[in-house]
C-alpha positions as CSV (number, residue, x, y, z in Angstrom):
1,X,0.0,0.0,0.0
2,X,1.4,3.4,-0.9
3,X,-1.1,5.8,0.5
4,X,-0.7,7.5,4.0
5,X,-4.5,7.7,4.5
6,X,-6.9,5.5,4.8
7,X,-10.7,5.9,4.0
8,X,-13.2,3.5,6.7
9,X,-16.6,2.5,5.7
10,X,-18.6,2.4,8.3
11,X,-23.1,1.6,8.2
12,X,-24.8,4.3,9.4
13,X,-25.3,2.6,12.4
14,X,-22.4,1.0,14.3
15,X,-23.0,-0.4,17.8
16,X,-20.3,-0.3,19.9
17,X,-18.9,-0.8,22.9
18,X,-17.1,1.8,25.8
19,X,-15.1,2.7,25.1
20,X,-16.0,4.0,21.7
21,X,-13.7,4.5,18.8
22,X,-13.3,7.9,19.4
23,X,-11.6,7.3,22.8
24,X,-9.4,4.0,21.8
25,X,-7.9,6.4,18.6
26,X,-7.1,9.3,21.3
27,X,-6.1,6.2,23.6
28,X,-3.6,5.3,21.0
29,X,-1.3,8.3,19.9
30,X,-4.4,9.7,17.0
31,X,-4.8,13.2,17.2
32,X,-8.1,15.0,15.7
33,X,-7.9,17.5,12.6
34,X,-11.0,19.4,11.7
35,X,-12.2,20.6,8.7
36,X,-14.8,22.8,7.5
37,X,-17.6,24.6,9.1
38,X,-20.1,21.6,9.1
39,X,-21.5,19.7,12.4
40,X,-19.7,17.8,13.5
41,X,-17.0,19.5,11.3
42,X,-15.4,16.1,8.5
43,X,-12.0,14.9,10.7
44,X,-8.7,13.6,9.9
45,X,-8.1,11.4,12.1
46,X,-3.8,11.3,12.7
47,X,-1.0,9.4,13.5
48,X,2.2,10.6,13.3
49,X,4.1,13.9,12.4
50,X,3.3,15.6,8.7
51,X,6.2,14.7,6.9
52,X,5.7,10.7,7.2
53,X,1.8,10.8,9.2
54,X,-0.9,8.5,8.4
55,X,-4.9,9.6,8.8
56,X,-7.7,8.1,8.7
57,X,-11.4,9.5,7.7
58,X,-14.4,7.9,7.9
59,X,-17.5,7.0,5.5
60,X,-20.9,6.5,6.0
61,X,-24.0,6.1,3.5
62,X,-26.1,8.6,2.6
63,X,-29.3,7.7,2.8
64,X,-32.5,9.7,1.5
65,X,-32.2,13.8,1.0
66,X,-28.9,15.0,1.0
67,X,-31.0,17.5,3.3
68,X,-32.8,17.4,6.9
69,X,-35.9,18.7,7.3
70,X,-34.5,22.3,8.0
71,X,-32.9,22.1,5.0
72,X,-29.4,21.5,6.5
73,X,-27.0,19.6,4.2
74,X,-26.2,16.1,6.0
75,X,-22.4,16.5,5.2
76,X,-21.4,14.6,8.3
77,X,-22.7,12.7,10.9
78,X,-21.3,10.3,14.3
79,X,-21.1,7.3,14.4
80,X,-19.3,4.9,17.1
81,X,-18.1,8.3,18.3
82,X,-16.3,9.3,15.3
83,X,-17.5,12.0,13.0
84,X,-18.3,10.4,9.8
85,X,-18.5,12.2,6.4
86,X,-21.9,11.2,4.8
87,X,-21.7,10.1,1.0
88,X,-23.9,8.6,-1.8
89,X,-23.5,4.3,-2.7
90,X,-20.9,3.9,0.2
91,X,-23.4,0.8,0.9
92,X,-22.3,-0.9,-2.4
93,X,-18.8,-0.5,-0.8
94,X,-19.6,-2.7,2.6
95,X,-21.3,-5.5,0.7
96,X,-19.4,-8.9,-0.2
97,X,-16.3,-7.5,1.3
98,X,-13.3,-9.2,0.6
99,X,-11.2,-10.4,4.2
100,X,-7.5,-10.3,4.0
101,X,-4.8,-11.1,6.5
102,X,-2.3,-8.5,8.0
103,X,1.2,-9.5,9.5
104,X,4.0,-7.4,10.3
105,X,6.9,-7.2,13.0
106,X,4.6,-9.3,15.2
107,X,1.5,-7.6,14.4
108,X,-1.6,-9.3,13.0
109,X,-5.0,-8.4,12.0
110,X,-7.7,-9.7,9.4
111,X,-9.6,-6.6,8.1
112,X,-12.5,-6.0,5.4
113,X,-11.6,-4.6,2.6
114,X,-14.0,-3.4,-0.5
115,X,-14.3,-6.0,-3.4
116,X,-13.1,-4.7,-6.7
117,X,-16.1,-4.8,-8.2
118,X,-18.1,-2.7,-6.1
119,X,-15.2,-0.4,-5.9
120,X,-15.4,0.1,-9.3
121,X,-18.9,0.1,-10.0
122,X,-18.9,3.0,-6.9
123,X,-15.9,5.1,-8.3
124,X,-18.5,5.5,-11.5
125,X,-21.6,6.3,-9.8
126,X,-20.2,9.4,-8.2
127,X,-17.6,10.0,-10.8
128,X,-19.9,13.2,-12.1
129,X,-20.2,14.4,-7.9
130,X,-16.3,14.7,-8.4
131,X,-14.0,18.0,-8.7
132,X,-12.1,17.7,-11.5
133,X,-8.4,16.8,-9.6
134,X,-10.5,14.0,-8.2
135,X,-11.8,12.5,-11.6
136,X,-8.7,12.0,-12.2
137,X,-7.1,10.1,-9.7
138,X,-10.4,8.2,-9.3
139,X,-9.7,6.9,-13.2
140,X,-6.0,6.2,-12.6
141,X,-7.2,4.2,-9.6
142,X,-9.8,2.5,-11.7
143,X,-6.6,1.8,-14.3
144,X,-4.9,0.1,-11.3
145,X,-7.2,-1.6,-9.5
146,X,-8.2,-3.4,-13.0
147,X,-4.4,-3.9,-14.0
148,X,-4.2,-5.7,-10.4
149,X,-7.3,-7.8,-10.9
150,X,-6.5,-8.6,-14.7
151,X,-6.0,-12.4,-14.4
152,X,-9.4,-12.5,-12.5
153,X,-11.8,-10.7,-14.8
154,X,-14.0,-13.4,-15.3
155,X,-14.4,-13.7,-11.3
156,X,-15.5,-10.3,-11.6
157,X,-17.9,-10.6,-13.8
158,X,-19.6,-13.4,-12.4
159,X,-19.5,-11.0,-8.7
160,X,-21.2,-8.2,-10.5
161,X,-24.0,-10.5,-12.3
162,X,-25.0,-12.5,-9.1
163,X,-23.9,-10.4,-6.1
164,X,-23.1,-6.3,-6.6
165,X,-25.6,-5.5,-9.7
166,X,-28.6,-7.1,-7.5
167,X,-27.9,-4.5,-4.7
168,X,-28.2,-1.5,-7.1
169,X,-31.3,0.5,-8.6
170,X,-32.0,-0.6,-12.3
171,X,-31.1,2.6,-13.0
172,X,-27.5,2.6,-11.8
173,X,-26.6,-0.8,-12.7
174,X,-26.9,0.8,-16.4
175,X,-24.9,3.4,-15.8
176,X,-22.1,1.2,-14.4
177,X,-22.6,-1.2,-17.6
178,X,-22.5,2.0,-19.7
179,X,-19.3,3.0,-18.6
180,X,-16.8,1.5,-21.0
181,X,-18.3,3.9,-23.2
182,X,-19.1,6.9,-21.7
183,X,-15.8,7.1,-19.3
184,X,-13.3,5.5,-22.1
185,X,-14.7,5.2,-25.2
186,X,-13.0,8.7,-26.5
187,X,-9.9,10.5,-24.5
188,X,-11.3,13.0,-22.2
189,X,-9.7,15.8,-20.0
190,X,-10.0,13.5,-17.2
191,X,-8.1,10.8,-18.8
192,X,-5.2,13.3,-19.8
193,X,-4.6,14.6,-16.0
194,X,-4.8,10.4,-14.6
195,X,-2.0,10.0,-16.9
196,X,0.3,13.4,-16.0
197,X,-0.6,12.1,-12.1
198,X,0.6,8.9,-13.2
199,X,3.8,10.6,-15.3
200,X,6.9,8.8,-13.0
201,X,5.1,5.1,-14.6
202,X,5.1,6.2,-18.1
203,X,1.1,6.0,-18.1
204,X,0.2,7.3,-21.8
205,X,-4.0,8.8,-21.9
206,X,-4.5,6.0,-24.6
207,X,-2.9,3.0,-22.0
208,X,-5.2,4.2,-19.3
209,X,-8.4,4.8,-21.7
210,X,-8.0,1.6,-23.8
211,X,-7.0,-0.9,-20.4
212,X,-9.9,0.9,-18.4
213,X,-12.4,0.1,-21.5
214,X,-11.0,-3.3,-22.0
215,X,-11.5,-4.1,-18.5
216,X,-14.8,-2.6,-18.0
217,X,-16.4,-4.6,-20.9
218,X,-15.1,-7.6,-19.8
219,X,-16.5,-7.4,-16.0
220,X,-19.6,-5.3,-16.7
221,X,-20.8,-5.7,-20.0
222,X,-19.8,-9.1,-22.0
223,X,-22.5,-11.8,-20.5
């Protein structure tokens, strides 16, 4: 893993014991970083010093109006004690997750982790919610997670058919099935500033559009 932050999907209701995770973070060296004016404000959630720290936000689905009745946008919310930033189809993220195993200088842990499908199939559904920096990192990390999963693409497809598609709206499942098209069936801006991200691997816009096309019609069109 080469990222120093972690994103945490959470359901928008977590039981959990005292103390919560709010107190075991503080309880274990993570320090709070606020940001924005909302309430609770979103947090960064940190361990260690800026030049080599780690944080951690968390997720949570957004379910109904993305207002409350006194027409206050539901940016964020708490849950298990941490503020949680509320955001359309995290739920396709929690379903089917995939379990790995975590070992290191003693340390051990078996965690959830989003499948690729539903990663995917998420990354397009909010792709138009996105500013434009984070189009394009959202497509390069399309272009990777499918250059990872390449020698499983049949797996994938069968995970989408019976399992991720079934949890969606008509509607969306479409628009995910559409998306070899509409996301990489021409060069685009977006596809342009993945690649100039991506410029110490040699990424050309073509690679990333023709790979992310190839791969999308293989999990989430061809039958």
């Amino acid at each position: 893993m080469g990222t120093l932050d972690a994103d945490v999907a959470v359901p928008a209701s977590l039981p959990v014991g005292e103390p919560d995770i709010r107190e075991r973070l503080l309880a274990y060296g993570f320090t709070e970083e606020f940001l924005g004016n909302d309430d609770p404000p979103a947090t960064h959630y940190c361990l260690g010093g800026e030049a080599s720290g780690f944080y951690a936000e968390f997720l949570t689905p957004l379910i109904g109006s993305e207002y409350d009745r006194n027409q206050k946008w539901k940016a964020t919310t708490v849950v298990g004690g941490v503020a949680s930033q509320q955001l359309r189809y995290i739920e396709l993220l929690l379903h089917h997750p995939y379990w790995i195993n975590l070992e290191s200088d003693g340390f051990r842990a078996r965690i959830q982790i989003a499948n690729p499908v539903s990663f995917l199939a998420q990354k397009v559904l909010i792709h138009g919610k996105r500013d434009r920096e984070d189009r394009a990192k959202d497509i390069l990390y399309m272009h990777d997670t499918l250059e990872v999963f390449g020698a499983r693409l049949q797996e994938m497809r069968e995970l989408w058919r019976n399992v991720v598609a079934r949890k969606l709206h008509a509607r969306s499942a479409t628009k995910v099935s559409r998306a070899s098209e509409f996301l990489f069936g021409d060069l685009s801006d977006d596809i342009r500033r993945a690649a100039e991200i991506s410029a110490d691997r040699a990424l050309s816009p073509e690679a990333i559009r023709a790979a992310c096309r190839y791969g999308f019609t293989e999990v989430f069109v061809n039958p």
